[in-house]
MIDOSE-1310 file (N, C-alpha, C; in nm, 2 decimals, decimal comma, always signed):
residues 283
xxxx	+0,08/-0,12/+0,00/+0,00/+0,00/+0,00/+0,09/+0,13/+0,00; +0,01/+0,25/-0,07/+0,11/+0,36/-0,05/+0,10/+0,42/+0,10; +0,21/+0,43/+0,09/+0,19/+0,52/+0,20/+0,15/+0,69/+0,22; +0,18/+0,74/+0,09/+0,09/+0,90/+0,04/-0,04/+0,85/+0,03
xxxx	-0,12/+0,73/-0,01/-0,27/+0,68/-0,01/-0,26/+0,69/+0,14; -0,21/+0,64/+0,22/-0,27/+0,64/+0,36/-0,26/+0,70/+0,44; -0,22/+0,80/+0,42/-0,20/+1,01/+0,46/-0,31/+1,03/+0,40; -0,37/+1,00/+0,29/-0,48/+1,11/+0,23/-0,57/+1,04/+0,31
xxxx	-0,58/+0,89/+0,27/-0,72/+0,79/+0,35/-0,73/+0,87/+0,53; -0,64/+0,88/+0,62/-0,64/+0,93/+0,73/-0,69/+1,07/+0,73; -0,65/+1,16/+0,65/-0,71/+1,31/+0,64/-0,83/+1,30/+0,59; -0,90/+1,19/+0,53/-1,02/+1,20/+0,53/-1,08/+1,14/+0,64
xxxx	-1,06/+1,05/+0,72/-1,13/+0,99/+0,79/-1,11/+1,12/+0,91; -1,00/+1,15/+0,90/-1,04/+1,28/+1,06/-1,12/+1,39/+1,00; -1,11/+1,42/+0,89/-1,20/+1,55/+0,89/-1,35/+1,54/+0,79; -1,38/+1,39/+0,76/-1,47/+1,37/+0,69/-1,49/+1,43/+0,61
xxxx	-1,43/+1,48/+0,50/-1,46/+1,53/+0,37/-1,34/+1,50/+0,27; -1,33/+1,50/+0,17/-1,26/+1,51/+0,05/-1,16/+1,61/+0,04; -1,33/+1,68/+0,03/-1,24/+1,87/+0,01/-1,11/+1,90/+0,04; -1,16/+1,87/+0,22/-1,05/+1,93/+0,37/-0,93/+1,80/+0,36
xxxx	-0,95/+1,67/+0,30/-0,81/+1,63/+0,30/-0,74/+1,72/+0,14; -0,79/+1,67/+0,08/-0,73/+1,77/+0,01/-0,65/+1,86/+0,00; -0,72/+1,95/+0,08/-0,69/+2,04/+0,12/-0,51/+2,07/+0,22; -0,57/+1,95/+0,33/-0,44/+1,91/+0,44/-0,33/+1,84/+0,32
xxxx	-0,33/+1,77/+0,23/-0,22/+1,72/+0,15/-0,21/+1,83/+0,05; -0,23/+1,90/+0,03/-0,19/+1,96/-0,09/-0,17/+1,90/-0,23; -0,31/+1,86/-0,22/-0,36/+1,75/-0,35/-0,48/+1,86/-0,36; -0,52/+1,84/-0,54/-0,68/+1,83/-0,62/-0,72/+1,71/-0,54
xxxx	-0,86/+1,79/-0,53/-0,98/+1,68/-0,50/-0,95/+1,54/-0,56; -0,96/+1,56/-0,71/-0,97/+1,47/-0,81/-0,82/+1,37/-0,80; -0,72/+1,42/-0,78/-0,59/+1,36/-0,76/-0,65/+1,27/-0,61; -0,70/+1,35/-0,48/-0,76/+1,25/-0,35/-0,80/+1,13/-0,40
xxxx	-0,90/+1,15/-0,47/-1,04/+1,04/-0,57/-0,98/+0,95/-0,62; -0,85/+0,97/-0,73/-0,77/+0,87/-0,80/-0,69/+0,78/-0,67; -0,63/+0,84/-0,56/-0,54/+0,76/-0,46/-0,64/+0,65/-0,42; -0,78/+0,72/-0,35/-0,86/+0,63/-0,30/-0,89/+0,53/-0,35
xxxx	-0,91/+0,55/-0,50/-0,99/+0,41/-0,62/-0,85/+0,32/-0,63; -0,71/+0,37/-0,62/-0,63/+0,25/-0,62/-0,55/+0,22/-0,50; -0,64/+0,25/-0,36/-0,61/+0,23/-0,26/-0,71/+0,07/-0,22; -0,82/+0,12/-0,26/-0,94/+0,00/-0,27/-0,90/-0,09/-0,37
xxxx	-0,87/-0,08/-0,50/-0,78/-0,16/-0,56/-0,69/-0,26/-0,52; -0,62/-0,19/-0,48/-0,46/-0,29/-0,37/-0,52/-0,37/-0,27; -0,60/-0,33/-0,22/-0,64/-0,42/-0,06/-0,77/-0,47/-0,12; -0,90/-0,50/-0,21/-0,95/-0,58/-0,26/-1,08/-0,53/-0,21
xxxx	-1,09/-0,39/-0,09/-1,25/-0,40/-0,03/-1,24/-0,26/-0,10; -1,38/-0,27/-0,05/-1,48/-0,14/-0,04/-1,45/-0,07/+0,09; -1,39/+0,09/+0,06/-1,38/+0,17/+0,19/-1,46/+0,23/+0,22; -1,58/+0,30/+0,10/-1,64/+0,41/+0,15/-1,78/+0,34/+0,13
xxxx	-1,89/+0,41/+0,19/-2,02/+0,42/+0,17/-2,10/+0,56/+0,14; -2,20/+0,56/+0,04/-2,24/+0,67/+0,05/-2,36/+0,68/+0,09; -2,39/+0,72/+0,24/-2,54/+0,70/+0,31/-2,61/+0,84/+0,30; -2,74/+0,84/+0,20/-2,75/+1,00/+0,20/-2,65/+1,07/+0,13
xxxx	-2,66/+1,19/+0,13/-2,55/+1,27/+0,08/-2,40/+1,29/+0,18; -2,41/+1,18/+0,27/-2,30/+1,18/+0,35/-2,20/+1,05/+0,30; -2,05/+1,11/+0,31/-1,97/+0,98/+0,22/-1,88/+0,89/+0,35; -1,94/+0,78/+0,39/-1,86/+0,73/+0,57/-1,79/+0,60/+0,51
xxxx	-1,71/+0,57/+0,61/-1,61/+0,45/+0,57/-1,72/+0,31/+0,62; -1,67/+0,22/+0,55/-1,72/+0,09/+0,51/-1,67/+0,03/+0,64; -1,75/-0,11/+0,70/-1,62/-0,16/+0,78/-1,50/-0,21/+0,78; -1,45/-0,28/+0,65/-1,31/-0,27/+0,62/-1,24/-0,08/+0,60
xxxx	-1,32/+0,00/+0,58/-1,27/+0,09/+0,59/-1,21/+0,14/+0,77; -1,32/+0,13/+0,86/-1,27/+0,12/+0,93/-1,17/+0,05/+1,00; -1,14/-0,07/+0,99/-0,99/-0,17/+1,03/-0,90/-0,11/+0,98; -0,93/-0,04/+0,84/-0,86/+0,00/+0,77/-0,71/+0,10/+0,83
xxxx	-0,85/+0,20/+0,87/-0,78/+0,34/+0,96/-0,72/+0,28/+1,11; -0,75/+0,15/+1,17/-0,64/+0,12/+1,24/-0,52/+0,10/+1,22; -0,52/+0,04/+1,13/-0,41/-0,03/+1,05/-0,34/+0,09/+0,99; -0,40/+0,17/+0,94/-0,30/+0,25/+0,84/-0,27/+0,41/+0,97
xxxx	-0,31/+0,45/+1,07/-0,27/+0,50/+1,22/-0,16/+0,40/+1,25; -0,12/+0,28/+1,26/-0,03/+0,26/+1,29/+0,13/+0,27/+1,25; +0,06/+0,23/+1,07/+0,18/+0,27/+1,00/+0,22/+0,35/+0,97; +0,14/+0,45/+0,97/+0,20/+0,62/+0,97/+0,26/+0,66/+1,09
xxxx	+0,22/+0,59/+1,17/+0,31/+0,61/+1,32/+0,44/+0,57/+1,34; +0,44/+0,43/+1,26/+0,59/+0,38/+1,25/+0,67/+0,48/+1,17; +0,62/+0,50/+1,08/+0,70/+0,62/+0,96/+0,73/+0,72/+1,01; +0,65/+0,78/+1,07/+0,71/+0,90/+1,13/+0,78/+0,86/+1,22
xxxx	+0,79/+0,76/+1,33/+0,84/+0,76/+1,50/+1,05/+0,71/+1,42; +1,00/+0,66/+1,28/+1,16/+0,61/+1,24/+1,24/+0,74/+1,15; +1,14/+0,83/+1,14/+1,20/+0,90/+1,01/+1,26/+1,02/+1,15; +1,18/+1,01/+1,30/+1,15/+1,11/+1,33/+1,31/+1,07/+1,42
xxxx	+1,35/+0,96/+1,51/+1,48/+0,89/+1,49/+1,57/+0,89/+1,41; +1,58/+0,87/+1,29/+1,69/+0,89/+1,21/+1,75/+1,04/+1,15; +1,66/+1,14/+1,24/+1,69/+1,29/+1,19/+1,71/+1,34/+1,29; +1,74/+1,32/+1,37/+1,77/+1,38/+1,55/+1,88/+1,45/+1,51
xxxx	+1,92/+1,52/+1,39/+2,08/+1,66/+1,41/+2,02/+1,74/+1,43; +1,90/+1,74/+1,42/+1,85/+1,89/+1,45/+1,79/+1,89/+1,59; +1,82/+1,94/+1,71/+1,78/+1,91/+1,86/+1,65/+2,00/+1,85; +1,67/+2,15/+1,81/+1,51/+2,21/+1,78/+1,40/+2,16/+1,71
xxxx	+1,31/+2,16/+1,82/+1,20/+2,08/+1,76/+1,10/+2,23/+1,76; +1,03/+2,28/+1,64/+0,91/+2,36/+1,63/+0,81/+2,29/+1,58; +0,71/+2,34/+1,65/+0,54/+2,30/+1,69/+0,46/+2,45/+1,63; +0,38/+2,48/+1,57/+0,30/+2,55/+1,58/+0,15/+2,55/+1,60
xxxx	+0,13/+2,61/+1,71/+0,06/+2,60/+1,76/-0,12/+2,69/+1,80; -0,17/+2,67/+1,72/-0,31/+2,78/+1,73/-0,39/+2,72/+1,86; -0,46/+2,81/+1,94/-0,57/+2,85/+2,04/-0,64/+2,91/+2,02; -0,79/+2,98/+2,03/-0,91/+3,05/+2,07/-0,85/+3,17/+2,13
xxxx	-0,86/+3,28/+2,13/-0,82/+3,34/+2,23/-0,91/+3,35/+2,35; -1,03/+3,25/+2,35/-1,11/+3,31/+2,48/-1,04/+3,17/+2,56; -0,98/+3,05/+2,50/-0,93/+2,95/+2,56/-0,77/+3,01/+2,62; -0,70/+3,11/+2,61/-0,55/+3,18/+2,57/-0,53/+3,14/+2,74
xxxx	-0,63/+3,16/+2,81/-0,61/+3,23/+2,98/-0,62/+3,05/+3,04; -0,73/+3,02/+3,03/-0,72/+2,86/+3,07/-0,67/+2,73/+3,03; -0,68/+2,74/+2,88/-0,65/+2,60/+2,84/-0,51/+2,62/+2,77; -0,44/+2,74/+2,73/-0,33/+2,72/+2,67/-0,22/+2,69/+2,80
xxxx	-0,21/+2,77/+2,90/-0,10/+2,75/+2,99/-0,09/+2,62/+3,05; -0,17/+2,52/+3,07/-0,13/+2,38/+3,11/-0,10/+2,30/+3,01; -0,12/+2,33/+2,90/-0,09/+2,27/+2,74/+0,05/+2,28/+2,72; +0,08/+2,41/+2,71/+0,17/+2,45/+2,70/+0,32/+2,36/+2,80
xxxx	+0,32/+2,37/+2,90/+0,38/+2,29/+2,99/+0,40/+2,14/+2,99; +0,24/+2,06/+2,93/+0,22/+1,99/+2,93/+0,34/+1,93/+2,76; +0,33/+2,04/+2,69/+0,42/+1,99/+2,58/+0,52/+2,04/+2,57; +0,59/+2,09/+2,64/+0,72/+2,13/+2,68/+0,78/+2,04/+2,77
xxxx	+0,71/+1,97/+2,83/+0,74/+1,84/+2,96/+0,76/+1,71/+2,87; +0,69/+1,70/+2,73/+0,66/+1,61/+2,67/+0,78/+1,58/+2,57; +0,83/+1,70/+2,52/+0,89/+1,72/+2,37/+1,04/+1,82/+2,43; +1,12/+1,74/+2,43/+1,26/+1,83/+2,45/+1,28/+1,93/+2,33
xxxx	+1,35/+1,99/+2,37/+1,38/+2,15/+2,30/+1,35/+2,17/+2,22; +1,20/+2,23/+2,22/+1,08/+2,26/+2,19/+1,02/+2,37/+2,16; +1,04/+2,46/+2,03/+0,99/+2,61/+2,02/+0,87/+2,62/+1,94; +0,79/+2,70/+2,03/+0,65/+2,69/+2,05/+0,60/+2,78/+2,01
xxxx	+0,53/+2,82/+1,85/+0,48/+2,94/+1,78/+0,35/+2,92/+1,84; +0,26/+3,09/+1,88/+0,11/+3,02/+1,89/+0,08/+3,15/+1,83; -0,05/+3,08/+1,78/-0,15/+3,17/+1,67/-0,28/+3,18/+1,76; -0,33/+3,28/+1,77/-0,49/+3,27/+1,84/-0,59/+3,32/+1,69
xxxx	-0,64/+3,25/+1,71/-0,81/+3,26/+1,60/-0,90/+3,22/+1,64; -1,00/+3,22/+1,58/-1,15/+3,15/+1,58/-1,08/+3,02/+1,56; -1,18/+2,90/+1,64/-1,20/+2,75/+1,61/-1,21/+2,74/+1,43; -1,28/+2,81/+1,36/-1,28/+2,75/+1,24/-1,18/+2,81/+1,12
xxxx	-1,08/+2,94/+1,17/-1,01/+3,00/+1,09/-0,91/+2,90/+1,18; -0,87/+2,84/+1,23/-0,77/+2,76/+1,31/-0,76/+2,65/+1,22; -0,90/+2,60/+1,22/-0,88/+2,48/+1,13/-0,87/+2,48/+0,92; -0,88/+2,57/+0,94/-0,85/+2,67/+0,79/-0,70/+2,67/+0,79
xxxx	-0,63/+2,69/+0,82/-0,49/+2,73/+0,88/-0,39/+2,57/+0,90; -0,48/+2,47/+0,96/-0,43/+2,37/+0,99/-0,43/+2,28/+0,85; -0,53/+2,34/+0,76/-0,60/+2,25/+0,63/-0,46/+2,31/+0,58; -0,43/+2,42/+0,58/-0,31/+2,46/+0,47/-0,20/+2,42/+0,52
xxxx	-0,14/+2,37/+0,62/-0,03/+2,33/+0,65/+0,04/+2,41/+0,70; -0,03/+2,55/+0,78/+0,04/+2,68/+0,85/+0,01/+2,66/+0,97; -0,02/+2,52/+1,04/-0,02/+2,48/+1,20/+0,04/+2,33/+1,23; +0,04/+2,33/+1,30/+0,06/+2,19/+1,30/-0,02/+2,11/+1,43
xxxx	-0,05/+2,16/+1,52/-0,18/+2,16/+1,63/-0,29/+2,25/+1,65; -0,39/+2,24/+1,70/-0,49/+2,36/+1,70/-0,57/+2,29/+1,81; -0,63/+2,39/+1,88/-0,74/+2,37/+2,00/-0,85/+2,40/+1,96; -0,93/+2,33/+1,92/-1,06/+2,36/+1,85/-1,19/+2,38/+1,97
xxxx	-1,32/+2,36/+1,94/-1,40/+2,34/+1,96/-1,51/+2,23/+1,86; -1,56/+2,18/+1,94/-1,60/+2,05/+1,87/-1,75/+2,03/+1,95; -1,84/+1,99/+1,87/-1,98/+1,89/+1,90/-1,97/+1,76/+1,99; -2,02/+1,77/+2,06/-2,05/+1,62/+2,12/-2,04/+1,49/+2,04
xxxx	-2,08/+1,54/+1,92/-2,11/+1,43/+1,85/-2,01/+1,34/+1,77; -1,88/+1,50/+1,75/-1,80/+1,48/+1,64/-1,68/+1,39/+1,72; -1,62/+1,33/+1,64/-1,49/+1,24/+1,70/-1,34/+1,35/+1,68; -1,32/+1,42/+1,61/-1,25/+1,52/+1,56/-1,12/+1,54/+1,70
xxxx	-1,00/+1,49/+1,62/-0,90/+1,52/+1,75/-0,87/+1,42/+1,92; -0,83/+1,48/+2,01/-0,85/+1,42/+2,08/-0,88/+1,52/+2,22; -0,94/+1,45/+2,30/-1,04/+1,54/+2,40/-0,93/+1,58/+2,52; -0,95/+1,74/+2,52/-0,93/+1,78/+2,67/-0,93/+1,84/+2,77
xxxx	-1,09/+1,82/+2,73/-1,17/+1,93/+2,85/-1,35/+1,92/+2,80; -1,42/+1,93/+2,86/-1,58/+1,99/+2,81/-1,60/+2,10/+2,89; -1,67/+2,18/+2,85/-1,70/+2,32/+2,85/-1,86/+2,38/+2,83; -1,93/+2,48/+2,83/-2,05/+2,48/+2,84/-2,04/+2,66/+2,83
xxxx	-2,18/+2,66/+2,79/-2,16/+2,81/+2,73/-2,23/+2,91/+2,84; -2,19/+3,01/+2,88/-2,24/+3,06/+2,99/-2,28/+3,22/+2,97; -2,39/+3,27/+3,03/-2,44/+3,44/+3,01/-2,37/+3,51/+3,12; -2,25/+3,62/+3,09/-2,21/+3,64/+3,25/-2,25/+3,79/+3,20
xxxx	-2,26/+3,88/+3,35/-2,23/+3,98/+3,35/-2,23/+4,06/+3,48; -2,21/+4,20/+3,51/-2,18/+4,25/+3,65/-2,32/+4,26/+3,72; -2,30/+4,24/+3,88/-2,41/+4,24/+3,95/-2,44/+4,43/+3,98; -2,37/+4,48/+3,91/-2,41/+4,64/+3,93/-2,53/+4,68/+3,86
xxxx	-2,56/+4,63/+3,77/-2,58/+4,71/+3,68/-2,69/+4,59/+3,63; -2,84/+4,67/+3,62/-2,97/+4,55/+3,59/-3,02/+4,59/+3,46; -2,91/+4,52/+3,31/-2,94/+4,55/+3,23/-3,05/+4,49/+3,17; -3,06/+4,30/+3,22/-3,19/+4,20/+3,22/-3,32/+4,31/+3,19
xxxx	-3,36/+4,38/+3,26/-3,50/+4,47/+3,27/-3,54/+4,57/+3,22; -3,37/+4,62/+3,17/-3,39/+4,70/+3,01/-3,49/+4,68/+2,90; -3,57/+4,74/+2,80/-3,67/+4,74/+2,69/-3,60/+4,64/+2,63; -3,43/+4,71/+2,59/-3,37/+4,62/+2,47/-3,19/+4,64/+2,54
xxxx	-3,24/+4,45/+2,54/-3,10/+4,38/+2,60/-2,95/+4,43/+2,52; -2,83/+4,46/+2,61/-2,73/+4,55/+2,51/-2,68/+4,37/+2,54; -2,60/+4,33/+2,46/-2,52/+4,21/+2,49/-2,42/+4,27/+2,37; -2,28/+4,17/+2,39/-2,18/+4,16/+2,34/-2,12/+4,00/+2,30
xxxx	-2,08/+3,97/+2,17/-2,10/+3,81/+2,10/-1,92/+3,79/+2,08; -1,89/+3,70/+2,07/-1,73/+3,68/+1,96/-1,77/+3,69/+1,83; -1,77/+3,67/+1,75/-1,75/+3,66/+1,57/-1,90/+3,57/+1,49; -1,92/+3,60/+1,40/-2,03/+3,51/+1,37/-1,99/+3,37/+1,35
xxxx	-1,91/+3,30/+1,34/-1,80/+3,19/+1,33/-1,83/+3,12/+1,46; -1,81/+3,22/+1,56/-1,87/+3,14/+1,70/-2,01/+3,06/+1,73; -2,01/+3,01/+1,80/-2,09/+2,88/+1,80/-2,23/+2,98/+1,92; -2,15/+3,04/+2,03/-2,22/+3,09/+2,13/-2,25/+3,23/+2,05
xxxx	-2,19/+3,28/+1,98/-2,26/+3,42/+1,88/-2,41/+3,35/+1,79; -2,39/+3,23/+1,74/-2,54/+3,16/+1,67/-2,64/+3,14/+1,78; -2,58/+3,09/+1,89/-2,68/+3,05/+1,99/-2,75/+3,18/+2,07; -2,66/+3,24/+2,07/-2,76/+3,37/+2,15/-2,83/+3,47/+2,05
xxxx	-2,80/+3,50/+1,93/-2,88/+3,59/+1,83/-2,98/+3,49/+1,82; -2,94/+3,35/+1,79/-3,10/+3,29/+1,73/-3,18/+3,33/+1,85; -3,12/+3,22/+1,95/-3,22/+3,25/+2,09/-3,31/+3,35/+2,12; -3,24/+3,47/+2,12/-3,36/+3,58/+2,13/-3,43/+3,62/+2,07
xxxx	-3,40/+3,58/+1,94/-3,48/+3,61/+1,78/-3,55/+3,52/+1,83; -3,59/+3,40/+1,84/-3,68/+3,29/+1,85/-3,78/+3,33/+1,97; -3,75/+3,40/+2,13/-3,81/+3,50/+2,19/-3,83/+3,58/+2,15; -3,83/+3,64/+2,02/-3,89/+3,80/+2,05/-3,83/+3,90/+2,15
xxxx	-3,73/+3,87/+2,19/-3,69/+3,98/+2,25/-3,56/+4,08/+2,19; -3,59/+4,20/+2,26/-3,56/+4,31/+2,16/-3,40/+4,32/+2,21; -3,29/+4,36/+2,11/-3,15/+4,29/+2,20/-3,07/+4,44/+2,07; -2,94/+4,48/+2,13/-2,84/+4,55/+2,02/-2,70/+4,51/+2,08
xxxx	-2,66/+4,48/+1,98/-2,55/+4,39/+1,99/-2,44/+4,52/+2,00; -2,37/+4,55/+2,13/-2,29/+4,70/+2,16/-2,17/+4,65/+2,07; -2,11/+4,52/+2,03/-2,00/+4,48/+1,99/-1,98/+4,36/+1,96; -1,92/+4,30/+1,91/-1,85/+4,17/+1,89/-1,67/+4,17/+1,83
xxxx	-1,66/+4,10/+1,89/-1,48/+4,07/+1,92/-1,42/+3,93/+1,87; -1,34/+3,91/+1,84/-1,30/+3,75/+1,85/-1,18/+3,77/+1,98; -1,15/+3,84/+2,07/-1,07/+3,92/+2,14/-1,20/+3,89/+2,26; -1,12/+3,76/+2,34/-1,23/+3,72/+2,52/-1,21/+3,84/+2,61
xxxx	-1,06/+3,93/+2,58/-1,06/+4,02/+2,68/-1,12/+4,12/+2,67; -1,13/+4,13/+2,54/-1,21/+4,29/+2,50/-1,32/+4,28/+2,54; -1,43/+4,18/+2,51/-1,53/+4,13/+2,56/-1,57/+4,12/+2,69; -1,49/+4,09/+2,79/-1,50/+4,10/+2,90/-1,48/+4,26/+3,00
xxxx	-1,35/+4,33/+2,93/-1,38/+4,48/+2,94/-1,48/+4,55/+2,90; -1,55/+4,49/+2,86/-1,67/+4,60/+2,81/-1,83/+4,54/+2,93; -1,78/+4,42/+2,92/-1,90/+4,34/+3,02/-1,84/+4,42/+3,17; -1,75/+4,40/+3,19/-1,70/+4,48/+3,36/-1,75/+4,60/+3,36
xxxx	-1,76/+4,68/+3,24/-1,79/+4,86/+3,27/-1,95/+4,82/+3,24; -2,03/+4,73/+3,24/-2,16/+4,71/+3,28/-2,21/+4,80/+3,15; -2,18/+4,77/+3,06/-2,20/+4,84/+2,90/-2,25/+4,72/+2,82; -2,28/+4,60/+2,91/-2,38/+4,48/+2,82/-2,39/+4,36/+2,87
xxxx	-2,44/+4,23/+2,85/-2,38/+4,13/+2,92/-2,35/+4,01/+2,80; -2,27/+3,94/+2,81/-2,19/+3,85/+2,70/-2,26/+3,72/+2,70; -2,25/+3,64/+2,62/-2,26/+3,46/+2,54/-2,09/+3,45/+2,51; -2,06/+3,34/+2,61/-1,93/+3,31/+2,60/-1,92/+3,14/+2,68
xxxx	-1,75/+3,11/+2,65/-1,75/+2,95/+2,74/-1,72/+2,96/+2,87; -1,73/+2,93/+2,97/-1,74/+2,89/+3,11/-1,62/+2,91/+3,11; -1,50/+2,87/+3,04/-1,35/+2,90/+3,07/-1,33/+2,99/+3,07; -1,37/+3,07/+2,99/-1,33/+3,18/+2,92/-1,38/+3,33/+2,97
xxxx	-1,47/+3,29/+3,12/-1,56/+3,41/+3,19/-1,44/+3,47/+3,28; -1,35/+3,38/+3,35/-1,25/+3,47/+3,46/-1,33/+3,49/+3,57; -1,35/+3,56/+3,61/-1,39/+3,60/+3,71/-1,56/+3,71/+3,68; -1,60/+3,74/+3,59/-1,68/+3,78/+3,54/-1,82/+3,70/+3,64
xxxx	-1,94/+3,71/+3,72/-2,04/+3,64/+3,77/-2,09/+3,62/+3,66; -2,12/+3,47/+3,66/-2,25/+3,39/+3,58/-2,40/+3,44/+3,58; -2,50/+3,44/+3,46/-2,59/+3,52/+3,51/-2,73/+3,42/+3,48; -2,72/+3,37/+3,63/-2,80/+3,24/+3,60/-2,99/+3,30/+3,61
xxxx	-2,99/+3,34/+3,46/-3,15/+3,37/+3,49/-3,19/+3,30/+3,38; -3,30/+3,21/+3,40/-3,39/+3,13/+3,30/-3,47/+3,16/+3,17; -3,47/+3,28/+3,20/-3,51/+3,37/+3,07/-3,41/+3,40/+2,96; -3,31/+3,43/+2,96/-3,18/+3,42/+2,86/-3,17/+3,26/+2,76
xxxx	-3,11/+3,26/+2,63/-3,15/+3,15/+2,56/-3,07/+3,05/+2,60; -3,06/+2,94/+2,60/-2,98/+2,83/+2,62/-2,88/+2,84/+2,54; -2,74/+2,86/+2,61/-2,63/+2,82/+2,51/-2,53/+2,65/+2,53; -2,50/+2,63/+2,38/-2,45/+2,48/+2,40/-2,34/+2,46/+2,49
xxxx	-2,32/+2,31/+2,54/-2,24/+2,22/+2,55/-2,11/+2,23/+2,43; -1,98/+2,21/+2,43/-1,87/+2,21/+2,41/-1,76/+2,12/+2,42; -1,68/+2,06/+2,33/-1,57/+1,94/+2,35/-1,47/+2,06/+2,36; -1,39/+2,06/+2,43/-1,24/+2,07/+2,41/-1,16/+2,04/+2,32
xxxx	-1,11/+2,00/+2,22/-0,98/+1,89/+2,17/-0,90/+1,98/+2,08; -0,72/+1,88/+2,11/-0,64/+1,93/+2,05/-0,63/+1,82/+1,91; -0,59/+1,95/+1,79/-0,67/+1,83/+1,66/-0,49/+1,84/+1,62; -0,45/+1,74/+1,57/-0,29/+1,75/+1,45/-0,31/+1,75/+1,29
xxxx	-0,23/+1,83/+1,25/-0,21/+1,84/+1,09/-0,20/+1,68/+1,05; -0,26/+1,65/+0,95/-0,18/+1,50/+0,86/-0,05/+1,51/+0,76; +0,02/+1,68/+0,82/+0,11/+1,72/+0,72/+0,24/+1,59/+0,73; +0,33/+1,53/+0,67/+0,43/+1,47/+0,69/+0,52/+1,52/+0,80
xxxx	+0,54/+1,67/+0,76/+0,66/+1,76/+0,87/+0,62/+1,75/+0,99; +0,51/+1,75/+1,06/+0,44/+1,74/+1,19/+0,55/+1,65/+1,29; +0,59/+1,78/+1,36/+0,68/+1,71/+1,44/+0,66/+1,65/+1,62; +0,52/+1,63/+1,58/+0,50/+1,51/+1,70/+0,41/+1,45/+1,68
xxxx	+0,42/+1,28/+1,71/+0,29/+1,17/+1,68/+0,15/+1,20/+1,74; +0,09/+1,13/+1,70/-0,03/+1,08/+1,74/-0,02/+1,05/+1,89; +0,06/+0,90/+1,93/+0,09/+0,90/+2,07/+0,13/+0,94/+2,12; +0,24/+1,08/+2,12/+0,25/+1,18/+2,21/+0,12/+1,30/+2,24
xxxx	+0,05/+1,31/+2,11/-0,06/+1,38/+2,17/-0,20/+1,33/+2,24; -0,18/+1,17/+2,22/-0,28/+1,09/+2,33/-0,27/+1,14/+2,44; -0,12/+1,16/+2,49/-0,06/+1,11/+2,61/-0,08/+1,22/+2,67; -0,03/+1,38/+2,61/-0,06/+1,49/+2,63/-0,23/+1,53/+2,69
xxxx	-0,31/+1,47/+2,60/-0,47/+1,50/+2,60/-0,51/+1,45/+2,72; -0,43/+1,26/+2,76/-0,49/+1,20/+2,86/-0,41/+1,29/+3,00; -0,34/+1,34/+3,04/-0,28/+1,41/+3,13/-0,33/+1,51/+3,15; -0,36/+1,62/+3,05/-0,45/+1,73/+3,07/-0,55/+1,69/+3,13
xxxx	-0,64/+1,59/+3,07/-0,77/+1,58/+3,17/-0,77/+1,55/+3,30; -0,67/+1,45/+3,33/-0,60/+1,38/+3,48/-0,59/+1,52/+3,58; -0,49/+1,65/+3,51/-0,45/+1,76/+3,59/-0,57/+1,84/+3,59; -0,66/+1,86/+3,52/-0,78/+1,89/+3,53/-0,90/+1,85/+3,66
xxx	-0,90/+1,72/+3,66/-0,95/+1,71/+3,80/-0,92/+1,71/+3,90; -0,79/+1,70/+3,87/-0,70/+1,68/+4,04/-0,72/+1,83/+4,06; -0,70/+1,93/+3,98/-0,69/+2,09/+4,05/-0,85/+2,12/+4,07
């Protein structure tokens, strides 16, 4: 089997699309499509299914992605051994910036403890310009945010979307609610405009930021109250009133490039993800 077929097969199975491996290999679509058809060729099954307009791996497709996570692991864990003249190891690294305050600094340590001499670029963006960034091969880790549902990366942390704002200031009883959102890209910016659109209630958006701190400076001077993640409030009071819209539930996870260059495995960032959670509850 190739082993470039089983870098693309992998970039599709973590990001479920064509497109986005594509994308992560720096292949045409249609070049992806030809690897696949003489990938299934070589090994004699059927990998994909198409259920609906959704395209999912077969069950030999899945054995498949065990098998071919392993060998990409051996490839790299020997190529990554037989190149040790260079002791600098660079990681680039994207985060959230509303995640910057909580989740980067035990990460950070966490792969510094993990990975000897170790220089550490970080990029803050939105979860989906992160993974834009990661598609092109301008990251090589990213801290996303993810669905309950999705498998995407590996997990570490859950999180939950919370209305904070100061107890000075009783904007709740105002005609028309001032709030402040992150970016339309955000998940808690959809949940709270729909929300109140779906109430009826009358709302003016004083700002939006992709910037947790600015956001929060403007919530402190009691100039509006915010839709943000539970991590991401600081010290801000929660504003537990039942009338505000429901905002989602949240995965954590740190996702890796399928670029070749990527200079740390799969098993080192198990190991990383499983530790974070461990330090997580212990504190």
């Amino acid at each position: 089997m190739d082993l470039d077929a089983l870098r693309s097969f992998l970039a599709f199975v973590e990001t479920g699309s064509f497109t986005r491996a594509a994308a992560q290999m720096h292949r045409t679509q249609s070049a992806i499509s030809m690897q696949m058809k003489k990938l299934q060729q070589d090994i004699g099954q059927t990998l994909f299914i198409k259920e609906g307009r959704q395209l999912n791996l077969t069950a030999e497709g899945v054995v498949l992605a065990g098998y071919a996570r392993q060998i990409i692991h051996l490839q790299d864990h020997a190529l990554a051994n037989l190149s040790r003249t260079a002791l600098q190891v660079v990681l680039r690294l994207g985060c959230p910036d509303d995640y910057a305050e909580s989740i980067l600094p035990p990460l950070v340590q966490l792969l510094h403890e993990s990975i000897e001499h170790l220089e550490l670029n970080i990029t803050c963006a939105s979860s989906s310009e992160l993974q834009h960034l990661l598609d092109q091969g301008l990251l090589d880790l990213a801290v996303i945010s993810r669905t309950p549902l999705s498998e995407a990366g590996y997990l570490l942390c859950h999180d939950k979307g919370t209305w904070v704002g100061v107890e000075h200031r009783d904007l709740l009883s105002q005609p028309t609610l001032p709030i402040v959102v992150f970016k339309r890209d955000c998940r808690y910016h959809q949940a709270a405009i729909e929300g109140l659109l779906k109430q009826k209630r009358a709302f003016k958006i004083m700002a939006s930021s992709g910037s947790a701190s600015a956001l929060r400076g403007l919530i402190k001077q009691g100039l509006a109250i915010g839709a943000m993640a539970n991590l991401s409030r600081n010290d801000l009071p929660a504003l537990n009133d039942p009338h505000l819209p429901f905002l989602p539930n949240v995965e954590i996870v740190i996702i890796k490039s399928n670029a070749k260059a990527c200079a740390i495995s799969d098993e080192q960032l198990q190991f990383i993800a499983q530790h974070f959670r461990q330090a997580l509850i212990q504190s």
